[in-house]
C-alpha positions in Angstrom: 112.8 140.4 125.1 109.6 138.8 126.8 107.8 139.2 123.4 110.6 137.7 121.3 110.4 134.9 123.6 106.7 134.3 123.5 106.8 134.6 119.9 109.2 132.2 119.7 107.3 129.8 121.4 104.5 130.2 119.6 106.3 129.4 116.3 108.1 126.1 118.0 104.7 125.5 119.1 103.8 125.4 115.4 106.4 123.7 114.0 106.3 120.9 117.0 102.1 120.3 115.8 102.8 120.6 112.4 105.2 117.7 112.7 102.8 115.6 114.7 99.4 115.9 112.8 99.7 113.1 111.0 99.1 111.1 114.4 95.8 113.3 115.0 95.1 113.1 111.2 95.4 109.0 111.3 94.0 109.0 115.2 90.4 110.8 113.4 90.7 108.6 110.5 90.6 105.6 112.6 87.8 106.8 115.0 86.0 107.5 112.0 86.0 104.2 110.7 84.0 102.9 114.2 80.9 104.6 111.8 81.7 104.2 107.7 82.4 100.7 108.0 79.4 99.7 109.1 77.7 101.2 105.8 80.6 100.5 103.3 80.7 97.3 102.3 84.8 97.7 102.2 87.5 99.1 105.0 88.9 101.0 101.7 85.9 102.4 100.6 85.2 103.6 104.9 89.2 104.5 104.8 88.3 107.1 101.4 85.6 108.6 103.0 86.8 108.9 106.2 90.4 110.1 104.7 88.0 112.8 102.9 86.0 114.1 105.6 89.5 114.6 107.9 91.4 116.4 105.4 89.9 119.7 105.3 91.0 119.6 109.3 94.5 119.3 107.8 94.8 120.7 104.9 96.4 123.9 105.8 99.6 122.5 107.6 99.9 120.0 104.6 100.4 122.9 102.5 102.1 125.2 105.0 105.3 122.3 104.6 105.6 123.2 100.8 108.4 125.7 99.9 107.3 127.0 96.6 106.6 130.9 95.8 104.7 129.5 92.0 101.3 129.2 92.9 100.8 126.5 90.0 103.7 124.4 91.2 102.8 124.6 94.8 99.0 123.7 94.1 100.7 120.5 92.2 103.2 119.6 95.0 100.0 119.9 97.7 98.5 117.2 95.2 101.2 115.3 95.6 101.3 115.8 99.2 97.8 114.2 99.5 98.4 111.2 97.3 102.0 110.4 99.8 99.7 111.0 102.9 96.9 108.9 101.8 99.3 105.9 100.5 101.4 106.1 104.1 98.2 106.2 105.8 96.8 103.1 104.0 99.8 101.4 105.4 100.2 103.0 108.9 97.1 102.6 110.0 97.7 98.7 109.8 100.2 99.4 113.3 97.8 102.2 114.6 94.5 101.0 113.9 93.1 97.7 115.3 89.7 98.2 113.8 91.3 98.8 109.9 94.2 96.1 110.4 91.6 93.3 111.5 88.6 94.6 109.0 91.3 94.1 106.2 92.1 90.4 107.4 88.5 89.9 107.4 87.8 90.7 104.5 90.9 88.4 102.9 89.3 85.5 105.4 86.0 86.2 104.0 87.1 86.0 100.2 89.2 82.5 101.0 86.0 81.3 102.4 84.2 81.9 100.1 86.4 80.1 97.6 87.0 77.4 100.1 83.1 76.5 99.9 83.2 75.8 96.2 86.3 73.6 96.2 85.9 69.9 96.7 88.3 67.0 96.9 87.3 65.8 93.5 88.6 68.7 92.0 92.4 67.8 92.8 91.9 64.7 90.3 91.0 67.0 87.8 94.1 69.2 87.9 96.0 65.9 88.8 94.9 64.8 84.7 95.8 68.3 83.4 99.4 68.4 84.9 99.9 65.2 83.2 99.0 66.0 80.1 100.1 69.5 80.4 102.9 70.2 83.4 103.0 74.3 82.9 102.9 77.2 85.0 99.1 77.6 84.9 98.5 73.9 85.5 100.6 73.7 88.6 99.2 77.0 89.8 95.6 76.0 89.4 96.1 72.9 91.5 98.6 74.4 94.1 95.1 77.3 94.3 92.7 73.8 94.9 95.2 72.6 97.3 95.0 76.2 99.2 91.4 76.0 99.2 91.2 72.6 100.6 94.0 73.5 103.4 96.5 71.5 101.3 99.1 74.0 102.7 102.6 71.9 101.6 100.8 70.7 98.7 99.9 73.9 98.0 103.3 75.6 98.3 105.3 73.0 96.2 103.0 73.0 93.7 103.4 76.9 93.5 107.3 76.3 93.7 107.2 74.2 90.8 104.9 76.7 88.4 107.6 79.5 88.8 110.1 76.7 88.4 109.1 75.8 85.0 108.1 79.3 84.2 110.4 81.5 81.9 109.7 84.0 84.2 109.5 82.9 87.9 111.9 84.8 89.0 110.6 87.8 87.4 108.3 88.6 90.9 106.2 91.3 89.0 105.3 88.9 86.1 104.9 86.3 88.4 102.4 88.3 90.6 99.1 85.9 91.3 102.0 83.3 91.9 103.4 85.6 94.6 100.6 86.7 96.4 99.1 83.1 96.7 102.6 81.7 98.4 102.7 84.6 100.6 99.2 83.7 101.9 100.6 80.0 102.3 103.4 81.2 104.1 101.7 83.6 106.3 99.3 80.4 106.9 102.2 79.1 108.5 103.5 81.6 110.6 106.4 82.2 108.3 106.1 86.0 107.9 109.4 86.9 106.6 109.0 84.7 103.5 105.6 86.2 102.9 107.5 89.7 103.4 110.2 89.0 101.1 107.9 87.5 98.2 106.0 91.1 98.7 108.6 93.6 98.0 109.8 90.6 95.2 106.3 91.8 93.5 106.3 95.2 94.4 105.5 97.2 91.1 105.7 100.5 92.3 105.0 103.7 95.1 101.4 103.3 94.1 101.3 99.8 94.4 98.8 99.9 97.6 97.8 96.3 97.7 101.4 95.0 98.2 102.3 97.6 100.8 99.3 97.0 103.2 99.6 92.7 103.0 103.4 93.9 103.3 102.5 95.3 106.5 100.7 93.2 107.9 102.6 90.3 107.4 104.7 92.7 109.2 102.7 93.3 112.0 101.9 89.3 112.4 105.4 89.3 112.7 105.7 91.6 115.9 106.9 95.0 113.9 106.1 97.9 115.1 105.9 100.5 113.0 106.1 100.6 108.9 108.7 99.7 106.7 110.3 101.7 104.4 108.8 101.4 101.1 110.6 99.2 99.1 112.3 99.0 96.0 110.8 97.9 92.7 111.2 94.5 92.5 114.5 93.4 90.1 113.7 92.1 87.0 115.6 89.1 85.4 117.0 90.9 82.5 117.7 87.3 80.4 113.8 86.8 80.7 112.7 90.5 80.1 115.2 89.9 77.1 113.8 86.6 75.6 112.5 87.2 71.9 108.8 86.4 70.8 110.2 83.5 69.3 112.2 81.8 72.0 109.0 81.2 74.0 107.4 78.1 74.4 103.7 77.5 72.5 102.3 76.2 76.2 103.5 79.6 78.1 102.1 81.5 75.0 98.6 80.0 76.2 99.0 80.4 79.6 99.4 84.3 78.9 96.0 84.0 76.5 94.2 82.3 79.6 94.8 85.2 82.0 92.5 88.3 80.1 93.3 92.0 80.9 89.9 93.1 82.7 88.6 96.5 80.7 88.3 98.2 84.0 90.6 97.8 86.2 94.3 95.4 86.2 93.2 92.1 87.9 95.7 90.5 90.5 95.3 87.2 88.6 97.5 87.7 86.0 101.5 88.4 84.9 101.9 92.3 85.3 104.4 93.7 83.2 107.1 96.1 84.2 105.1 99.6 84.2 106.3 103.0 85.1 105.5 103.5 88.6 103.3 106.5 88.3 101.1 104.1 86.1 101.0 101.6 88.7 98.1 102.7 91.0 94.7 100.4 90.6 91.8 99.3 92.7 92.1 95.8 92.9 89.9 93.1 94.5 90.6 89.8 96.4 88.4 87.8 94.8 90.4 88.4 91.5 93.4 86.5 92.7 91.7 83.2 92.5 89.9 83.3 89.4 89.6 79.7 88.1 88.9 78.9 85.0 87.1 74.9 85.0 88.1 72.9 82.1 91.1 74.9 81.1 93.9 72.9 80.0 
Protein backbone atom coordinates (compact mmCIF):
# COMPACT_ATOMS: atom_id res chain seq x y z
CA UNK A 1 0.00 0.00 0.00
CA UNK A 2 2.90 2.41 1.04
CA UNK A 3 4.52 1.87 -2.42
CA UNK A 4 1.29 2.44 -4.36
CA UNK A 5 1.06 5.57 -2.49
CA UNK A 6 4.55 6.80 -3.10
CA UNK A 7 4.32 5.93 -6.62
CA UNK A 8 1.36 7.84 -6.86
CA UNK A 9 2.88 10.75 -5.73
CA UNK A 10 5.63 10.61 -7.72
CA UNK A 11 3.36 10.58 -10.87
CA UNK A 12 1.16 13.62 -9.47
CA UNK A 13 4.39 15.08 -8.84
CA UNK A 14 5.03 14.74 -12.56
CA UNK A 15 1.97 15.67 -13.87
CA UNK A 16 1.73 18.90 -11.38
CA UNK A 17 5.63 20.11 -13.09
CA UNK A 18 4.79 19.16 -16.34
CA UNK A 19 1.88 21.52 -16.18
CA UNK A 20 3.92 24.30 -14.67
CA UNK A 21 7.12 24.35 -16.90
CA UNK A 22 6.12 26.78 -19.03
CA UNK A 23 6.56 29.30 -16.05
CA UNK A 24 10.33 28.00 -15.45
CA UNK A 25 10.62 27.69 -19.30
CA UNK A 26 9.51 31.64 -19.74
CA UNK A 27 11.20 32.46 -16.11
CA UNK A 28 14.90 31.12 -17.95
CA UNK A 29 13.94 32.74 -21.06
CA UNK A 30 13.63 36.06 -19.47
CA UNK A 31 16.80 35.72 -17.23
CA UNK A 32 18.44 34.95 -20.27
CA UNK A 33 17.67 37.97 -22.03
CA UNK A 34 19.64 40.16 -18.97
CA UNK A 35 22.81 38.65 -21.42
CA UNK A 36 21.67 38.26 -25.42
CA UNK A 37 20.26 41.63 -25.50
CA UNK A 38 23.06 43.30 -24.86
CA UNK A 39 24.80 41.65 -28.15
CA UNK A 40 21.63 41.44 -30.41
CA UNK A 41 20.76 44.36 -31.81
CA UNK A 42 16.91 43.19 -31.40
CA UNK A 43 14.76 41.79 -28.15
CA UNK A 44 13.47 39.14 -31.01
CA UNK A 45 16.65 38.12 -32.19
CA UNK A 46 17.92 37.79 -27.90
CA UNK A 47 14.16 36.19 -27.47
CA UNK A 48 15.34 33.31 -30.50
CA UNK A 49 18.33 32.58 -29.02
CA UNK A 50 17.48 32.53 -25.70
CA UNK A 51 14.13 30.52 -26.61
CA UNK A 52 16.91 28.04 -28.35
CA UNK A 53 19.29 27.57 -25.68
CA UNK A 54 16.16 26.82 -22.98
CA UNK A 55 14.48 24.27 -24.95
CA UNK A 56 16.62 21.33 -24.77
CA UNK A 57 15.83 21.84 -20.77
CA UNK A 58 12.24 21.27 -21.89
CA UNK A 59 12.04 19.39 -24.52
CA UNK A 60 11.12 16.15 -23.02
CA UNK A 61 7.90 17.13 -21.08
CA UNK A 62 6.83 19.03 -24.37
CA UNK A 63 6.83 15.87 -25.98
CA UNK A 64 5.75 13.66 -23.06
CA UNK A 65 2.08 15.78 -23.48
CA UNK A 66 1.63 14.32 -27.11
CA UNK A 67 -0.65 11.16 -27.36
CA UNK A 68 0.45 9.63 -30.57
CA UNK A 69 1.83 5.88 -30.88
CA UNK A 70 3.09 6.99 -35.03
CA UNK A 71 6.40 8.10 -34.51
CA UNK A 72 6.16 10.35 -37.78
CA UNK A 73 3.03 12.03 -36.54
CA UNK A 74 4.17 12.58 -33.09
CA UNK A 75 7.65 13.97 -34.35
CA UNK A 76 5.17 16.50 -36.44
CA UNK A 77 2.78 17.36 -33.53
CA UNK A 78 6.19 18.10 -31.22
CA UNK A 79 6.90 20.54 -34.16
CA UNK A 80 3.91 22.01 -33.79
CA UNK A 81 4.20 22.05 -30.15
CA UNK A 82 7.27 24.33 -30.45
CA UNK A 83 6.00 26.77 -32.92
CA UNK A 84 2.46 27.18 -30.20
CA UNK A 85 5.10 27.60 -27.32
CA UNK A 86 7.28 29.98 -29.00
CA UNK A 87 4.22 32.17 -30.34
CA UNK A 88 2.53 32.16 -26.56
CA UNK A 89 5.79 32.92 -25.21
CA UNK A 90 6.38 35.90 -27.61
CA UNK A 91 3.25 37.27 -26.15
CA UNK A 92 3.41 36.11 -22.37
CA UNK A 93 6.45 37.34 -21.77
CA UNK A 94 5.04 40.93 -22.42
CA UNK A 95 3.09 40.35 -18.56
CA UNK A 96 6.08 38.22 -17.20
CA UNK A 97 9.00 39.99 -18.41
CA UNK A 98 9.78 43.63 -17.62
CA UNK A 99 13.13 43.52 -19.38
CA UNK A 100 11.35 42.03 -22.93
CA UNK A 101 7.98 44.24 -22.52
CA UNK A 102 10.03 47.63 -22.07
CA UNK A 103 13.01 46.55 -24.67
CA UNK A 104 10.11 46.09 -27.29
CA UNK A 105 8.67 49.70 -26.47
CA UNK A 106 12.06 50.80 -26.89
CA UNK A 107 12.69 49.74 -29.74
CA UNK A 108 9.14 51.11 -31.29
CA UNK A 109 10.24 54.66 -29.44
CA UNK A 110 13.49 54.38 -31.07
CA UNK A 111 12.07 53.81 -34.69
CA UNK A 112 9.40 56.85 -34.15
CA UNK A 113 12.38 58.92 -33.31
CA UNK A 114 14.11 58.29 -35.70
CA UNK A 115 11.38 59.18 -38.19
CA UNK A 116 10.40 62.12 -36.03
CA UNK A 117 14.09 63.68 -36.77
CA UNK A 118 13.54 63.80 -40.43
CA UNK A 119 10.05 65.30 -40.41
CA UNK A 120 9.75 69.10 -40.49
CA UNK A 121 6.77 71.43 -40.40
CA UNK A 122 7.32 72.28 -43.99
CA UNK A 123 6.51 68.98 -44.95
CA UNK A 124 2.65 69.22 -43.91
CA UNK A 125 2.28 72.00 -46.80
CA UNK A 126 3.47 69.51 -49.09
CA UNK A 127 0.92 66.80 -48.38
CA UNK A 128 -1.56 69.86 -47.69
CA UNK A 129 -1.05 70.42 -51.97
CA UNK A 130 -1.27 66.68 -52.74
CA UNK A 131 -4.66 66.19 -50.85
CA UNK A 132 -5.91 68.87 -52.93
CA UNK A 133 -5.16 67.82 -55.99
CA UNK A 134 -5.47 64.29 -55.10
CA UNK A 135 -7.81 63.55 -51.76
CA UNK A 136 -7.12 59.43 -51.64
CA UNK A 137 -6.29 56.95 -49.16
CA UNK A 138 -2.55 57.32 -49.67
CA UNK A 139 -2.59 61.06 -49.57
CA UNK A 140 -4.47 61.33 -46.35
CA UNK A 141 -2.32 58.64 -44.90
CA UNK A 142 0.98 60.19 -45.76
CA UNK A 143 -0.07 63.46 -44.05
CA UNK A 144 -1.94 61.95 -41.04
CA UNK A 145 2.10 59.80 -40.82
CA UNK A 146 3.76 63.77 -40.99
CA UNK A 147 1.30 64.78 -38.49
CA UNK A 148 2.34 61.58 -36.21
CA UNK A 149 5.82 62.54 -36.65
CA UNK A 150 5.41 66.05 -35.67
CA UNK A 151 3.05 65.12 -32.51
CA UNK A 152 0.03 66.24 -34.62
CA UNK A 153 -1.87 63.56 -32.55
CA UNK A 154 -5.77 64.76 -33.56
CA UNK A 155 -4.52 65.75 -36.78
CA UNK A 156 -3.02 62.75 -37.14
CA UNK A 157 -5.92 60.46 -36.25
CA UNK A 158 -8.58 62.37 -38.47
CA UNK A 159 -6.53 62.34 -41.19
CA UNK A 160 -6.21 58.42 -40.78
CA UNK A 161 -10.12 58.32 -40.26
CA UNK A 162 -10.60 59.96 -43.45
CA UNK A 163 -8.08 57.59 -45.72
CA UNK A 164 -10.07 54.43 -44.59
CA UNK A 165 -13.19 56.59 -45.09
CA UNK A 166 -12.64 57.17 -48.67
CA UNK A 167 -11.03 53.79 -49.13
CA UNK A 168 -12.97 50.92 -50.82
CA UNK A 169 -11.59 49.01 -48.33
CA UNK A 170 -11.36 50.64 -44.88
CA UNK A 171 -13.24 48.52 -43.29
CA UNK A 172 -11.46 45.62 -44.53
CA UNK A 173 -8.76 45.80 -41.26
CA UNK A 174 -6.37 43.29 -43.02
CA UNK A 175 -6.18 45.38 -46.27
CA UNK A 176 -6.17 48.31 -44.36
CA UNK A 177 -3.15 47.10 -42.25
CA UNK A 178 -0.31 50.27 -42.22
CA UNK A 179 -3.64 52.29 -41.69
CA UNK A 180 -4.37 50.24 -38.52
CA UNK A 181 -1.25 49.93 -36.95
CA UNK A 182 -0.52 53.80 -37.26
CA UNK A 183 -4.00 54.74 -35.41
CA UNK A 184 -3.44 52.25 -32.85
CA UNK A 185 -0.05 53.92 -32.09
CA UNK A 186 -2.09 57.39 -32.03
CA UNK A 187 -4.51 55.97 -29.79
CA UNK A 188 -2.16 54.32 -27.47
CA UNK A 189 -0.39 57.96 -27.57
CA UNK A 190 -3.40 58.88 -25.86
CA UNK A 191 -3.99 56.54 -23.29
CA UNK A 192 -6.88 55.04 -25.20
CA UNK A 193 -5.85 51.35 -25.11
CA UNK A 194 -9.01 49.69 -25.92
CA UNK A 195 -9.29 51.41 -29.26
CA UNK A 196 -5.73 50.46 -30.05
CA UNK A 197 -6.78 46.82 -28.84
CA UNK A 198 -9.76 46.68 -30.94
CA UNK A 199 -8.08 48.05 -34.24
CA UNK A 200 -5.45 45.04 -33.45
CA UNK A 201 -7.56 42.03 -33.56
CA UNK A 202 -9.52 44.22 -36.56
CA UNK A 203 -6.01 43.49 -38.45
CA UNK A 204 -5.21 40.32 -37.12
CA UNK A 205 -4.30 38.06 -40.23
CA UNK A 206 -3.70 35.03 -38.49
CA UNK A 207 -2.20 32.47 -35.37
CA UNK A 208 1.20 33.33 -36.83
CA UNK A 209 0.59 36.83 -37.04
CA UNK A 210 3.31 37.63 -34.14
CA UNK A 211 3.53 41.38 -34.67
CA UNK A 212 -0.20 41.99 -33.89
CA UNK A 213 -0.31 39.78 -30.96
CA UNK A 214 2.67 41.24 -28.93
CA UNK A 215 1.44 45.29 -29.68
CA UNK A 216 -1.95 43.51 -28.88
CA UNK A 217 -0.59 42.75 -25.61
CA UNK A 218 0.89 45.45 -24.71
CA UNK A 219 -1.58 47.78 -25.33
CA UNK A 220 -3.03 45.30 -23.08
CA UNK A 221 -0.76 45.57 -20.40
CA UNK A 222 -0.77 49.63 -20.64
CA UNK A 223 -4.17 49.07 -19.96
CA UNK A 224 -3.70 47.20 -16.50
CA UNK A 225 -4.36 43.43 -17.83
CA UNK A 226 -2.85 40.99 -16.36
CA UNK A 227 -2.35 38.13 -18.12
CA UNK A 228 -2.78 37.38 -22.10
CA UNK A 229 -5.72 37.41 -24.16
CA UNK A 230 -7.00 34.86 -26.01
CA UNK A 231 -5.91 34.83 -29.43
CA UNK A 232 -8.25 36.40 -31.50
CA UNK A 233 -10.20 35.76 -34.42
CA UNK A 234 -9.23 36.54 -37.90
CA UNK A 235 -10.34 39.79 -38.57
CA UNK A 236 -13.94 39.89 -40.75
CA UNK A 237 -13.69 40.79 -44.06
CA UNK A 238 -16.26 43.12 -45.81
CA UNK A 239 -17.47 40.61 -48.31
CA UNK A 240 -19.04 43.68 -50.72
CA UNK A 241 -15.36 44.91 -50.93
CA UNK A 242 -13.55 41.48 -51.21
CA UNK A 243 -16.31 41.07 -53.94
CA UNK A 244 -15.81 44.33 -56.01
CA UNK A 245 -14.63 43.40 -59.66
CA UNK A 246 -11.30 44.73 -61.26
CA UNK A 247 -13.41 47.02 -62.97
CA UNK A 248 -15.50 48.77 -60.33
CA UNK A 249 -12.27 50.21 -58.81
CA UNK A 250 -11.27 53.58 -58.98
CA UNK A 251 -7.98 54.59 -61.38
CA UNK A 252 -6.64 56.66 -58.06
CA UNK A 253 -6.93 53.42 -55.59
CA UNK A 254 -5.41 51.44 -58.50
CA UNK A 255 -2.16 53.68 -57.88
CA UNK A 256 -2.23 53.74 -54.46
CA UNK A 257 -1.91 49.85 -54.59
CA UNK A 258 1.15 50.37 -57.38
CA UNK A 259 2.76 52.86 -54.71
CA UNK A 260 2.97 50.27 -51.88
CA UNK A 261 5.71 47.42 -53.59
CA UNK A 262 5.72 43.80 -52.23
CA UNK A 263 9.40 43.59 -50.70
CA UNK A 264 11.21 40.26 -52.32
CA UNK A 265 12.13 39.21 -48.90
CA UNK A 266 9.95 39.50 -46.53
CA UNK A 267 5.84 41.17 -46.43
CA UNK A 268 6.40 44.80 -45.32
CA UNK A 269 3.84 46.29 -42.78
CA UNK A 270 3.47 49.31 -45.13
CA UNK A 271 1.15 47.94 -47.36
CA UNK A 272 -2.63 46.41 -47.91
CA UNK A 273 -2.25 42.52 -46.93
CA UNK A 274 -4.51 40.43 -48.58
CA UNK A 275 -6.63 37.73 -46.95
CA UNK A 276 -3.98 34.72 -46.74
CA UNK A 277 -4.40 31.34 -45.22
CA UNK A 278 -3.22 31.55 -41.81
CA UNK A 279 -0.51 28.97 -41.91
CA UNK A 280 1.00 31.34 -44.62
CA UNK A 281 0.78 34.20 -42.42
CA UNK A 282 4.04 34.07 -40.31
CA UNK A 283 6.84 36.85 -41.42
CA UNK A 284 9.58 38.87 -39.78
CA UNK A 285 8.66 42.16 -40.02
CA UNK A 286 10.34 45.45 -39.09
CA UNK A 287 9.10 48.85 -37.57
CA UNK A 288 10.78 50.97 -39.68
CA UNK A 289 8.65 49.47 -42.57
CA UNK A 290 5.48 50.98 -41.37
CA UNK A 291 6.46 54.47 -42.22
CA UNK A 292 8.02 54.20 -45.46
CA UNK A 293 7.42 57.51 -47.23
CA UNK A 294 7.76 57.95 -50.45
CA UNK A 295 8.70 62.17 -51.15
CA UNK A 296 7.06 63.44 -54.23
CA UNK A 297 4.43 60.84 -54.65
CA UNK A 298 1.25 62.07 -55.62
Amino acid sequence: MKQFITITLIINSIFGYAQNYKTAFKAEICECLNTEIKTKRQMRNAFDACFNKALPNYATLIDAAIQEENVTLKYQKGQQARAEIKIEFLVGLVYSCDLYFNEIEAERQRQIAAFRSRTYPSDIEEWNQKVASHPTPFSYFQRAQTHFFLGNLKEAETDVLTSLKVNPNGSNGINTRKESFLLAWIYEEQSQYEKAINLYQNCYAGYFDIEVLVFRAMAHKNSGGKSALPIPEIGKLNQTNTNRSVEQESSNNKKDRRRIKLDSKSTKINQPIKQQDSKKTERKESLRELFKTKKGSN
